[in-house]
FIVO-216996 format. One record per residue (C-alpha): x, y, z; residue in three letters. Coordinates in steps of 0.001 Angstrom, whole numbers, plus 500000, padded with zeros to 6 digits. Layout:
// FIVO-216996
XYZALA ...
//
This chain:
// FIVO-216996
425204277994254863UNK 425914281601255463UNK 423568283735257715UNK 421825285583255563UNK 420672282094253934UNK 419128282118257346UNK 417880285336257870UNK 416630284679254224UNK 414797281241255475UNK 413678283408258707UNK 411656285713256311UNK 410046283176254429UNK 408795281052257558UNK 407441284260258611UNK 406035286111255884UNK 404174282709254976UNK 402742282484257978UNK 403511278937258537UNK 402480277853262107UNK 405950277731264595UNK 404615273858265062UNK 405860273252261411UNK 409105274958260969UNK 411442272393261587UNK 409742270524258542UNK 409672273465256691UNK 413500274676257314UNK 414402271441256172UNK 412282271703253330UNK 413438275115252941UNK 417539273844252997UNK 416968270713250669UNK 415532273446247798UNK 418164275489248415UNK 421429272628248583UNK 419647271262245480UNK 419641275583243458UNK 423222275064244415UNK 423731271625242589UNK 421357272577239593UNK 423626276038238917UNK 426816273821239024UNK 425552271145236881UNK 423831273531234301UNK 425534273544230614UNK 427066276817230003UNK 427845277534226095UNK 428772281098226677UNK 430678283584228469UNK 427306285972228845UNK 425481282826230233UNK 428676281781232193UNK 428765285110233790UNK 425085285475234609UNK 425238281658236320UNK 428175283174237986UNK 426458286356239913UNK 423290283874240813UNK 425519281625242173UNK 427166284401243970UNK 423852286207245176UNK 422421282551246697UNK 424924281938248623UNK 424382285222250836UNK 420738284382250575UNK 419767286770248030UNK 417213284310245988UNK 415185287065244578UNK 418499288835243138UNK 419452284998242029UNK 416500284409240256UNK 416417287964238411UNK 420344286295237106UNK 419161282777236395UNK 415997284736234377UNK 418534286835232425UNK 420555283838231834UNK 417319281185230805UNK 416066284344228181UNK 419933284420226622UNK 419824280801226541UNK 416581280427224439UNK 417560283125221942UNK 421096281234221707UNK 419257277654221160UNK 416886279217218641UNK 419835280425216520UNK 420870276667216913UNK 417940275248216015UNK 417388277181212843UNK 421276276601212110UNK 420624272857212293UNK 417125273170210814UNK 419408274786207570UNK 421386271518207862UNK 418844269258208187UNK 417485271443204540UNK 420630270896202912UNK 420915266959203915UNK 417687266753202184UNK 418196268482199366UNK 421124266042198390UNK 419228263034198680UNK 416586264837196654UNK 419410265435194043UNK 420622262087194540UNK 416642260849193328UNK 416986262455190161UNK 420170260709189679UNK 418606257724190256UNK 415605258468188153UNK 418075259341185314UNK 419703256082185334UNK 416013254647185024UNK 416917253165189171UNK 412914254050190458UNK 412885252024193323UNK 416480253783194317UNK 414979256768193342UNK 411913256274195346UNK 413777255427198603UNK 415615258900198362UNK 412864260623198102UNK 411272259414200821UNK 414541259788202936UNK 414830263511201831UNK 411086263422203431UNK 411926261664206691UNK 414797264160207259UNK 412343267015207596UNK 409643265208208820UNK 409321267948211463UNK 409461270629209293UNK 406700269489206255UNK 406610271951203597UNK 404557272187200262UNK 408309270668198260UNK 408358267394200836UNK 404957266570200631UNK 405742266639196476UNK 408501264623197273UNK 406483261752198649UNK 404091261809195449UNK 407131261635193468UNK 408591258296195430UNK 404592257270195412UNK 404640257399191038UNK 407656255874191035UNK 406048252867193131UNK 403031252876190872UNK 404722253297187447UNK 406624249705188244UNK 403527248137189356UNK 404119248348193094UNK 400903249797193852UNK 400608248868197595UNK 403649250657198083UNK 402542253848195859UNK 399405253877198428UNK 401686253976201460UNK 403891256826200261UNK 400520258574199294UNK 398687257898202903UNK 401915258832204440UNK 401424262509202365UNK 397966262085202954UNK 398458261620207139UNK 400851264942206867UNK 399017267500205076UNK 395662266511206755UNK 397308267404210243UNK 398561270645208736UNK 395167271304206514UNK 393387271187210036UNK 395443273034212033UNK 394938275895209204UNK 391848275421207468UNK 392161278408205829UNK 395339277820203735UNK 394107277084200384UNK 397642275623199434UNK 397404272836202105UNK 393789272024201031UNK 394922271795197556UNK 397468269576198016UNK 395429267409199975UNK 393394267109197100UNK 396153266696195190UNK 397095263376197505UNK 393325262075197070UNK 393702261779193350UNK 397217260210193571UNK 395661257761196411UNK 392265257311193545UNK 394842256536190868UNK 396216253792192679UNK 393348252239193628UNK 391647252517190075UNK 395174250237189212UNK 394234248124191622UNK 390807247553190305UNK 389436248828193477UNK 386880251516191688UNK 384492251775194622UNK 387424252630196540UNK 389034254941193933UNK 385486256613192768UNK 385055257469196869UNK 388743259190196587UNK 387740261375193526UNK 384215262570195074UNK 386893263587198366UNK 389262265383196439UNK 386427267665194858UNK 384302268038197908UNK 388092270128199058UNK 387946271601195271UNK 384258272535195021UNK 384535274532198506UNK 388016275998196872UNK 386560277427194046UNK 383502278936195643UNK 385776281337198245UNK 387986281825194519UNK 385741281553192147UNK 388126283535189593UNK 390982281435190270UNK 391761279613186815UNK 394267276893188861UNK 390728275842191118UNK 389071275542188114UNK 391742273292186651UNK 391891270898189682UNK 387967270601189411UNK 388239269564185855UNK 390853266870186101UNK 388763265237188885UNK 386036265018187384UNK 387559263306184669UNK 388614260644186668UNK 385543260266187996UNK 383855259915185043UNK 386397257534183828UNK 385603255162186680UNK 381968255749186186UNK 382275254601182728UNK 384265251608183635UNK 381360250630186323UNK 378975250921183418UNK 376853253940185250UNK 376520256057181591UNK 374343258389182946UNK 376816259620185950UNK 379768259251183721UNK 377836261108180908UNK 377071263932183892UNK 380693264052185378UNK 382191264428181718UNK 379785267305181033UNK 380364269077184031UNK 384179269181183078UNK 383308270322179679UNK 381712273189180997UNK 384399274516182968UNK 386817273970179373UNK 383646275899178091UNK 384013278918180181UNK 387745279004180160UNK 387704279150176528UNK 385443281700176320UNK 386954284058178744UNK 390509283765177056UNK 389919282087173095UNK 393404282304172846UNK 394368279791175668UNK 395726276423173654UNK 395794273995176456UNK 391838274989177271UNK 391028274445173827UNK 392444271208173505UNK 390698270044176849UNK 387733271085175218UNK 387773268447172474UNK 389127266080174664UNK 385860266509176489UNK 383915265923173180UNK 385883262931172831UNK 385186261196176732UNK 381431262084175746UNK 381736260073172496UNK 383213257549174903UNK 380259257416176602UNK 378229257178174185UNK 380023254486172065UNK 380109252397175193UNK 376125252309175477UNK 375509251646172293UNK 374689254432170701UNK 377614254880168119UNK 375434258037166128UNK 375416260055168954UNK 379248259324169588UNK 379931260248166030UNK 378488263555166772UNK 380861264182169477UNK 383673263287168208UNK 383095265184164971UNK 382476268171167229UNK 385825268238168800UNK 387213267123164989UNK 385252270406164022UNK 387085272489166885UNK 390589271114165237UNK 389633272229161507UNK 388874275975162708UNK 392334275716163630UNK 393619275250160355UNK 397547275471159350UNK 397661275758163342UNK 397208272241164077UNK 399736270633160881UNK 403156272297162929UNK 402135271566166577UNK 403012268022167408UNK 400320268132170380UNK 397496269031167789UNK 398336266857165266UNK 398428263730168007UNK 394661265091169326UNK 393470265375165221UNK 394583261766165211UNK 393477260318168432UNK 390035262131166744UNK 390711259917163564UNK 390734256697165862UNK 387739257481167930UNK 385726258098164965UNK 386801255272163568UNK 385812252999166612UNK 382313254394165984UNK 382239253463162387UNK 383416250315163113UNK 380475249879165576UNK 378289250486162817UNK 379793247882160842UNK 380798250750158294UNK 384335249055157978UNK 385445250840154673UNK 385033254036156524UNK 386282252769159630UNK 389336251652157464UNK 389771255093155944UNK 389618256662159714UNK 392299254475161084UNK 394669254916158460UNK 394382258779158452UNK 395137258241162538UNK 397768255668161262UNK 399493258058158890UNK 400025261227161274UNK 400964258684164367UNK 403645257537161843UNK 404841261332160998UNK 404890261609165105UNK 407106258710165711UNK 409625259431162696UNK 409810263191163753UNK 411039261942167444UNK 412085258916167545UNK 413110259252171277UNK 409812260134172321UNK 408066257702173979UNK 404226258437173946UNK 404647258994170078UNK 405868255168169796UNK 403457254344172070UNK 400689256036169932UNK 402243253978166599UNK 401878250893168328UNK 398187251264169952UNK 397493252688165622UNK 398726249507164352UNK 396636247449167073UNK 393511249239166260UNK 394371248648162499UNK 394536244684163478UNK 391820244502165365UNK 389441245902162584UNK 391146243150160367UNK 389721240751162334UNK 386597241902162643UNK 386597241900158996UNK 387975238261159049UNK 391415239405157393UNK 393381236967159746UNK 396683237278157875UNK 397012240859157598UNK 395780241466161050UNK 398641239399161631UNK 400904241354160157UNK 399450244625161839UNK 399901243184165375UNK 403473241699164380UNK 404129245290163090UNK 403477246908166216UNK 405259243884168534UNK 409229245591168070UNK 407889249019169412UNK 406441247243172392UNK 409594245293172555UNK 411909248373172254UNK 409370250275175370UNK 409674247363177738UNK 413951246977176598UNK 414484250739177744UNK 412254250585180683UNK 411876247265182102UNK 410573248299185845UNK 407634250089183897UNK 404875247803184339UNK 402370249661181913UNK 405051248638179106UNK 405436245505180138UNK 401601244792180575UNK 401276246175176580UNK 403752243716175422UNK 401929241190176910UNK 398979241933175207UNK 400722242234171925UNK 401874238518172318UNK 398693237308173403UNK 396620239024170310UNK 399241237484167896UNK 398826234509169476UNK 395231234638169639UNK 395226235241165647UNK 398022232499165209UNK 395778230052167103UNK 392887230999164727UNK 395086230672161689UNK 395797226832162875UNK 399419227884163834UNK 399692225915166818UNK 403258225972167445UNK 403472229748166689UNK 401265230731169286UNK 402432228031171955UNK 405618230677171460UNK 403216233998171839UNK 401643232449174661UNK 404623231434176207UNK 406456234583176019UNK 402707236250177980UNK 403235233932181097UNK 406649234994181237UNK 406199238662181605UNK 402838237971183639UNK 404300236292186114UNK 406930238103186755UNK 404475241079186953UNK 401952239567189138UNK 405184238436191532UNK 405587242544191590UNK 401907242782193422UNK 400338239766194604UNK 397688241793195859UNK 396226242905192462UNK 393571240422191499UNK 393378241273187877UNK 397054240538187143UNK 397091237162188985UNK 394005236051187208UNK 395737237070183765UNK 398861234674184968UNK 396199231535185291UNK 394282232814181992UNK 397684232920180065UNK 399064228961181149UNK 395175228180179802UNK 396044229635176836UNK 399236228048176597UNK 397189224680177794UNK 395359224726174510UNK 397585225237172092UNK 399353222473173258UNK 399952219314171424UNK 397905216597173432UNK 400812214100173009UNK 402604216106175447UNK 400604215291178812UNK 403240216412181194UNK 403669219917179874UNK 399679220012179684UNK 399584219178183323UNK 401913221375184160UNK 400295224882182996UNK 396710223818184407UNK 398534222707187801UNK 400016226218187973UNK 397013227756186453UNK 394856226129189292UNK 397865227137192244UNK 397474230716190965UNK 393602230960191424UNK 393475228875194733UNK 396460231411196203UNK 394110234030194849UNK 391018232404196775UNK 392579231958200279UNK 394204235566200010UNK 390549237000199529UNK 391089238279196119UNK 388157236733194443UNK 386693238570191274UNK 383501236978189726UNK 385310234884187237UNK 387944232947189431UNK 385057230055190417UNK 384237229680186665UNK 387957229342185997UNK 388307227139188882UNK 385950224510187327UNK 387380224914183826UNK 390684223780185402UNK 389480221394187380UNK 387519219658184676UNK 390514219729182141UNK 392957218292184561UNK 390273215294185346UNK 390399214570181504UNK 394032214217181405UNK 395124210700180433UNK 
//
């Protein structure tokens, strides 16, 4: 230790004033700090020969005991550091952008190849990799993994993706309450999260999600009122909403939610009559009031709706026969009005409505064969078509109107198996065929149809085990099955009402009771007892 590290001590002990009683304490203090400055510059990572030379003269100044001149160095040296690290930390930050970009890219070729659950992984990956560094294109990311989930069923894994998003943009919503693009998305997340829960059957849950998302979208629009995209979020909320209003049977709130959004298509439409896409909201929005209407009773008043928004598509004349999305709307009018006729018992008219809807689906489907919703539309035609049949008591050609629309179901589920809203539709297509086959006295027949149901059911109900309504339609189909059944064969009898009975007990002790599961219970019960 040199002398002026003394002198340098010396000056310290005095200019502190500390009592002559404590200096031996405070010297040794005093050369512990100062043995230790000496260890910390010697052990101190040096990147660079500006650093390297800084550390050098600090080094240089404490050991003559200039500590003021050596911290002035080690100053110069800590700001060069931190300008150094933050060139290395957005370098890396760049890296960590470009990591995740691939196994964005890498999603899409999974999604390409029809590989969702692959797909959905990467994107979630591509997430984790900038967690730190959330933007507006991860958060997207996560919804994307989150439909991917949901599309195949998996809804409790949709909802984590989506509360994951959810947990991320509420942090940054709140730390800027004033950025309308975090707010916005969050809203964006409560719809996503309402969606899932509405497939769930959880409509308190998803309703509750909705109201959320436009409590975020009402205060939106009133610091914007001008802004056309605020206006658009509002109106697709309350759509939902009214849709789960509808299902809950509350007409009068559903009736109030659907109006409000058809005011908002109301005044878009005015301000800019030339705007397509608000136009064709705005007969949508005569159609969900029909809806509403048809599903209280009251098919006159839905009539008058849905020939409001048919009006709408007439004033648009030669516009509507070369635009595909027209044309579907003119014939999703067709099929709407014909559900209200057919409430009225007016089947001859109801007839004439379906097969007008029937005829321009068909022109759809032929025109693009590869595109799905156009089959799908064919199929749903042809199912509507049967079902007035048999409402009409027409057994054998509702028959062959259900059997008509069973290869396009067939052909949706072949391309897309992990779709579970294809696979669900087949499974109704068997189970009306069967349903008519049993009426018809077919017996064997629809053993097949209701055979082919508990195949895809279960295997859709072992996809979620938490969603109620599919495991109660796997114990529904084996009673089905149970029925048909020739009573000669009392093994295979016991057999589906066993599994029937496993399927609703598994339900009860997992706490996924719906009102009907007792009743089934004791239909079970009872038909096993009679077994010989």
């Amino acid at each position: 230790m040199s002398l002026g590290v003394v002198q340098g001590f010396l000056a310290t002990v005095k200019g502190r004033q500390i009592p002559p009683d404590e200096w031996p304490d405070t010297f040794g203090e005093l050369t512990r700090q100062y043995l230790l400055l000496g260890q910390r510059i010697q052990e101190a990572p040096v990147n660079s020969s500006a650093i390297r030379e800084l550390v050098s003269k600090a080094n240089a100044a404490r050991k003559i005991g200039q500590l003021e001149l050596t911290d002035k160095h080690l100053a110069a040296a800590e700001d060069l550091a931190t300008v150094e690290a933050a060139k290395q930390q957005e370098k890396a930050t760049a890296s960590l952008r470009e990591a995740a970009g691939f196994a964005a890219a890498r999603a899409s070729v999974a999604f390409s190849r029809l590989e969702r659950s692959k797909g959905a992984q990467l994107l979630e990956k591509a997430f984790d990799i900038l967690r730190r560094h959330p933007s507006p294109e991860t958060i997207w990311w996560l919804f994307q993994a989150g439909d991917a989930w949901l599309v195949q069923g998996r809804t409790d894994e949709a909802l984590k993706r989506y509360a994951k998003a959810r947990n991320t943009a509420v942090e940054l919503a709140n730390s800027s309450l004033a950025n309308a693009e975090w707010q916005r998305i969050l809203s964006f997340i409560l719809l996503k999260v309402g969606d899932a829960q509405q497939a769930q059957g959880k409509l308190d849950l998803a309703r509750q999600s909705y109201e959320d998302g436009i409590t975020i979208l009402n205060k939106l629009a009133k610091s914007e009122p001008g802004d056309i995209t605020r206006q658009r979020d509002l109106f697709h909320f309350l759509l939902r909403v009214g849709g789960v209003q509808l299902a809950q049977e509350e007409f009068d709130a559903s009736l109030s939610s659907y109006q409000a959004a058809m005011e908002i298509c109301q005044q878009q439409t005015n301000a800019s009559s030339s705007d397509a896409e608000w136009q064709l909201e705005l007969v949508n929005s005569h159609g969900h009031i029909g809806d509403v209407h048809l599903a209280r009773g009251s098919a006159t008043a839905a009539l008058e709706s849905y020939r409001a928004g048919m009006d709408i598509l007439r004033r648009k004349g030669n516009d509507v026969s070369g635009n595909a999305k027209w044309l579907r709307a003119l014939a999703i009018r067709y099929d709407a009005i014909g559900n209200a006729q057919q409430a009225q018992d007016d089947f001859a008219a109801a007839t004439e409505s379906y097969r007008a809807a029937n005829e321009i689906f068909e022109k759809l489907a032929r025109a693009s064969a590869r595109n799905i919703d156009a089959q799908r539309d064919l199929a749903l035609s042809l199912v509507r078509i049967g079902d007035l049949l048999v409402a009409q008591e027409d057994l054998s050609a509702a028959l062959r109107s259900y059997q008509a629309a069973l290869p396009i179901r067939q052909a949706l589920a072949n391309a897309d198996p992990a779709n579970s809203r294809w696979q669900h539709e087949l499974a109704n297509c068997y189970e009306t065929i069967g349903d008519v086959q049993e009426s018809l006295w077919d017996q064997g027949a629809a053993l097949m149809s209701y055979q082919a149901v508990i195949a895809i059911r279960e295997k859709l109900a072992s996809v979620d085990p938490s969603n109620p309504h599919w495991q109660l339609q796997v114990a529904l189909a084996h009673w089905k099955a149970y029925i048909v059944t020739p009573s000669s064969e009392v093994d295979e009898s016991r057999r589906l009402l066993a599994r029937g009975v496993t399927v609703l007990e598994t339900m009860q002790a997992k706490g996924l009771l719906l009102a009907s599961v007792s009743e089934w219970m004791g239909k079970f019960a009872g038909a096993l007892a009679n077994l010989k």
